[in-house]
DOZAVO-972401 format. One record per residue (C-alpha): x, y, z. Coordinates in steps of 0.001 Angstrom, whole numbers, plus 500000, padded with zeros to 6 digits. Example, Ala and Ser with C-alpha at 12.3 -4.5 7.8 and 13.67 -1.06 7.14 Angstrom:
<pts>
512300495500507800513670498940507140
</pts>
This chain:
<pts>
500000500000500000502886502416500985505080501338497878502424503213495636502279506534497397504158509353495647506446511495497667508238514561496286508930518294496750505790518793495871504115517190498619500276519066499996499090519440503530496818515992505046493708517120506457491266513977507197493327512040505181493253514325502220494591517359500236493846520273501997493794523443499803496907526332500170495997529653500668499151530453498996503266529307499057506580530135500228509573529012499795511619526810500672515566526725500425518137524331499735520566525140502503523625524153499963522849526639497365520678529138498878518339528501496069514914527773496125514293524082496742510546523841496276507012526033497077505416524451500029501915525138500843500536528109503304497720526821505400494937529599505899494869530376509720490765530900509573491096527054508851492274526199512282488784525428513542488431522878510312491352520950511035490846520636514569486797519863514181488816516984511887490983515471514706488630516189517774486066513799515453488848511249514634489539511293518502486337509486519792486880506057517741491079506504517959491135506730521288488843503268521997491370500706520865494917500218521968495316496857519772494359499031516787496930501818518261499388499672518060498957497794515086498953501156512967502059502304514436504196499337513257503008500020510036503637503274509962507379502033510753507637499921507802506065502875505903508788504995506712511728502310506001509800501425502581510500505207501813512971505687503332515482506625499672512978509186498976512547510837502744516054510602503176516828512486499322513867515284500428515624515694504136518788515985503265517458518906500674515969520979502346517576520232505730521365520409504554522756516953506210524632514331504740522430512089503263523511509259505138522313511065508476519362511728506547518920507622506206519851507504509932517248509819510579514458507935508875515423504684510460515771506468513799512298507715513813510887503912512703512682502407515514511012505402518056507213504221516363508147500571516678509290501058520869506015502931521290504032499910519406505670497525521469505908499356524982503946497290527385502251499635530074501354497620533065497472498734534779498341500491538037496065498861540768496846499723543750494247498106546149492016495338545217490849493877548905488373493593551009488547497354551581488200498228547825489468498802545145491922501752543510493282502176540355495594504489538237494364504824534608496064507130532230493216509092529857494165510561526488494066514503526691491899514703522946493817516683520196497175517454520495498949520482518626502894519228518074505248522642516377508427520617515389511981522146514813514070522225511408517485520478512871516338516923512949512769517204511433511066513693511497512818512572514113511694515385516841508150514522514978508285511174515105509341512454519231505674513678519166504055511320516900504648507871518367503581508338521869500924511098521313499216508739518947499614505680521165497967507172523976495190507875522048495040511433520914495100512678517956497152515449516381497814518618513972501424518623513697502896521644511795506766521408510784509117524765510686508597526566507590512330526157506972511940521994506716508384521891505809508412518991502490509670515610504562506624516216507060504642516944504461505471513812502379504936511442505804501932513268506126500730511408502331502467508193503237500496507328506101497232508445504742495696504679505197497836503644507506496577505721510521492404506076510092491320509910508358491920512677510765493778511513513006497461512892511837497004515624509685499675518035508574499827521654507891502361523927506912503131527670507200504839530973508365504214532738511099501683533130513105500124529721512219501467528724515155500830531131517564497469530681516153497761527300516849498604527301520338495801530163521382492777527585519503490257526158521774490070522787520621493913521407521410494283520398524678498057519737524429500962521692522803503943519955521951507029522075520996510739521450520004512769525065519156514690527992520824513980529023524526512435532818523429510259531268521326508652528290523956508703531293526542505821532696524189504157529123523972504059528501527460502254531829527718499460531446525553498781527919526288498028528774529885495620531036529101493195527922528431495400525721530814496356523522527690499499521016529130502443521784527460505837519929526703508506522294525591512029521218524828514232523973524193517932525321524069520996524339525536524122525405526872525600521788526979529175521688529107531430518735528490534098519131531232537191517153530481539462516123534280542945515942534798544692512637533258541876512377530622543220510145527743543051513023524607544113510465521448541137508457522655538441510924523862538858513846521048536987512118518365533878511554520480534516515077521895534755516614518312531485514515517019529562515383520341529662518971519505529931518796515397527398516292514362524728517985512333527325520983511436526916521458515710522560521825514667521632519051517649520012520589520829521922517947522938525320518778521038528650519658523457528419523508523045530925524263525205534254522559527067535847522724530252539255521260529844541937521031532783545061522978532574547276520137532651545698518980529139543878521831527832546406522535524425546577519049524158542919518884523588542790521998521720545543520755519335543810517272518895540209518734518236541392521430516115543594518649513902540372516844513237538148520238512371540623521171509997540334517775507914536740517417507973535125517073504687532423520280504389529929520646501523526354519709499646524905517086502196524584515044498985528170515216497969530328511792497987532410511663501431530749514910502816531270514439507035529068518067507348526652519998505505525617523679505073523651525262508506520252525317507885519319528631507141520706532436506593519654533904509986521411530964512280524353531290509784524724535141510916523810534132514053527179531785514361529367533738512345528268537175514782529293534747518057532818533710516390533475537716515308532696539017519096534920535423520397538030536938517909537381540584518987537339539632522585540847537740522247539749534298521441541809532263518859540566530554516438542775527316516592540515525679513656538777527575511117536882530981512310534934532212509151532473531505506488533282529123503250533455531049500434530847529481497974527614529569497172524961528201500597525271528824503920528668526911505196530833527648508161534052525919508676534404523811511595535876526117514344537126525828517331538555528425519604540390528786522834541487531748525159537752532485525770536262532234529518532527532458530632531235536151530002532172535665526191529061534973523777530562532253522029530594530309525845528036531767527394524970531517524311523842528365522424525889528613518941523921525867517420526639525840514490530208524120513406531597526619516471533427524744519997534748527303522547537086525257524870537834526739527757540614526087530353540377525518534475542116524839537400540291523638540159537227520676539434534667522346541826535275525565539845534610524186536407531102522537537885530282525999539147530477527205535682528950524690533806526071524529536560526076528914536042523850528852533169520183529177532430520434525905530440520328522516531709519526520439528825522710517934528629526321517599529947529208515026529985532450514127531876535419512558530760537908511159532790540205507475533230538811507544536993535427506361535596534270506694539635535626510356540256533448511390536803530462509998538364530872512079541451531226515102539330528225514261537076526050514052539937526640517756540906526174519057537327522509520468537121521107519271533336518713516886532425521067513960531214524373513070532451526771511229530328530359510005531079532656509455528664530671509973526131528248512937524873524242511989524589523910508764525600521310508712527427519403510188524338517270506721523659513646505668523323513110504320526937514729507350528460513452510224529274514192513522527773514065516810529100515944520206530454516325522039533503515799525457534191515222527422530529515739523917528686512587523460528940509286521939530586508241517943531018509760514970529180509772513528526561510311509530525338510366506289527775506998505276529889507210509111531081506696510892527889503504508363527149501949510096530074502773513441529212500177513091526776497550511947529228495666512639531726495168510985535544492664509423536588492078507297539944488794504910540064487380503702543120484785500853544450484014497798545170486858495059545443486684493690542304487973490586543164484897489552545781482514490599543097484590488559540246484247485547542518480368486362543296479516486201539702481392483177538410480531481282541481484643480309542035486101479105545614
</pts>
């Protein structure tokens, strides 16, 4: 069934498992050229109360059936992976990545509907004697409103998607306006797969989603982008008390200890912070390294920025691909200006490619300390500050001196001294030796502080699209035995 469905560039918006008609286009670039890529549809913001009516209807069969649920989730999986040349072609082109991320991406986002399929949810009795009977059941909120990011665009969907839809809601999920055509094009593929109305894409500019969050009908928002921006969400959604899951931006420390091992720690290090041309919310964004082997480290990242292969995400051998889009290009290239003006070195790199697209070279740069942008702000480009200490306690003060808390690492031989030290660091994961780990379907997901608000993924972002409910009687058990008769 999937095989047959065409997806392309020229992809429309799935309302009740159909075309819904454009009020207009805009365009979309190819982040390698700076060209336009493709015309993607504008959805009308009077139509809000259509496309909701849609998905509150779809809501009061979806949410009766788990088995159904479930089923239609594991095909959705295979739907992806059947498309998965053709996603991956449309991602990388309008995203920027290499086109085997892209892949990865698709395949990522299968495996994340496939966990939620599978997850078994045990019923939560808690009494069931002769004093009664109490249980915990998890209700599905209705219609849920999910505003996904352009860095990783089906996967932070598929984030939303999987356990939204498992729960039992239903959902109006509109992509950035930047990455609009591979949401678009899952949005066709699984017309069949999940019953008419309930996932239904639209696509737009601002303030279709403003718009989105101040409508009556959703009674969840679901958003993935920059802190300023959720700030706003979180806002109007309480207005009309809507429950909100906002996972925003990150100042992500990486502190490095004395006696670290450098030849075997500064490749992870380098593709902590670098993968996705540095466009991951969990990526290393800044590093603490110990005097004793702080221009060693600096010498061994900077080696490895200065061979990596940058250019068009569909280019043979390319390791990183164009940022995304013009403003977050000026964006990193202002925070590596102010670094150099404020005595930083750039050890690697330090300035825009000249050719056609928006590429940065991988940079890295040193003799920076907290107060300077490049440390202090999320870069969310090809840009590593690495910056030196003394004293351990001192570097944890200063990662932990941020408004951030999304993610954070340690790296150390003494395995047991980098667990003490990742216990006192304030972020939502904690990884040692490594950068992200924890970043996996049965875990949950989500920031401290300004990184944001509830989780996401594992048994715990399930129930963030749900509401409590205890029920109370009778011991079920004496009555069970009454009406069979049983000893």
């Amino acid at each position: 069934m999937t095989e047959s469905v065409k997806v392309s560039a020229s992809s429309q918006m799935s309302v009740g498992g159909r075309d819904h008609p454009a009020s207009g286009v805009f365009d979309v670039l190819n982040p390698a050229t700076g060209s336009v890529l493709a015309h993607a549809p504008a959805f009308a913001p009077e139509d809000l109360s259509h496309v909701f009516g849609v998905a509150e209807s779809a809501f009061q069969t979806w949410r009766s059936d788990e088995s159904a649920r479930r089923a239609a989730l594991r095909v959705a999986a295979d739907a992806l992976e059947t498309a998965e040349d053709v996603l991956a072609t449309l991602l990388t082109a309008e995203q920027g990545k290499p086109l085997r991320e892209a892949r990865s991406e698709i395949k990522v986002s299968a495996t994340w509907l496939r966990y939620y399929a599978d997850l078994e949810v045990p019923r939560e009795i808690i009494r069931d004697d002769e004093r009664g009977y109490e249980e915990v059941l998890h209700r599905p909120l209705g219609v849920v409103a999910a505003i996904t990011p352009w860095n990783y665009p089906v996967t932070l969907a598929v984030w939303k998607i999987a356990p939204a839809l498992r729960a039992g809601n239903t959902m109006v999920v509109k992509p950035s306006p930047y990455t609009p055509l591979t949401t678009l094009a899952i949005g066709e593929l699984l017309r069949g797969v999940l019953p008419d109305g309930v996932f239904n894409v639209i696509t737009g500019v601002e303030p279709l989603g403003a718009d989105m969050v101040a409508h009556p009908i959703p009674r969840k928002v679901t958003f993935t982008g920059s802190t300023p921006v959720g700030k706003r969400v979180a806002v109007s959604a309480a207005g009309d008390l809507k429950r909100v899951t906002l996972e925003l931006g990150g100042n992500d420390p990486a502190i490095v200890l004395p006696g670290a091992n450098i030849e075997r720690i500064a490749k992870r290090l380098f593709w902590g912070a670098f993968r996705n041309s540095g466009q991951t919310c969990f990526a290393i964004k800044r590093v603490y390294a110990h005097e004793s082997i702080h221009d060693q480290l600096v010498d061994a990242v900077a080696a490895i920025a200065r061979t990596v292969t940058v250019d068009d995400g569909m280019a043979d051998g390319v390791e990183l691909g164009p940022i995304n889009n013009r403003p977050q290009l000026q964006h990193v290239d202002d925070l590596v200006q102010d670094a150099l003006r404020s005595g930083g070195r750039a050890a690697a790199g330090g300035t825009r490619i000249d050719r056609r697209g928006y590429f940065f070279e991988p940079t890295i740069i040193d003799r920076v300390e907290d107060g300077v942008r490049v440390v202090d702000e999320e870069q969310f480009g090809p840009v590593l500050p690495i910056v030196e200490f003394r004293d351990t306690s001192d570097a944890v003060a200063r990662a932990n001196h941020s408004p951030f808390g999304l993610t954070a690492s340690v790296w150390s031989e003494d395995t047991e001294r980098a667990m003490e030290v990742a216990a006192q660091l304030d972020s939502g994961q904690v990884s040692v030796n490594s950068h992200g780990a924890g970043v996996q379907p049965h875990l949950p997901f989500g920031g401290h502080k300004w990184s944001g608000v509830g989780v996401e993924n594992g048994i715990w972002g399930l129930h963030s699209f749900t509401d409590t409910q205890v029920v109370t009687g009778p011991a079920r058990r004496r009555e069970e035995t009454e009406r069979t008769g049983a000893k």
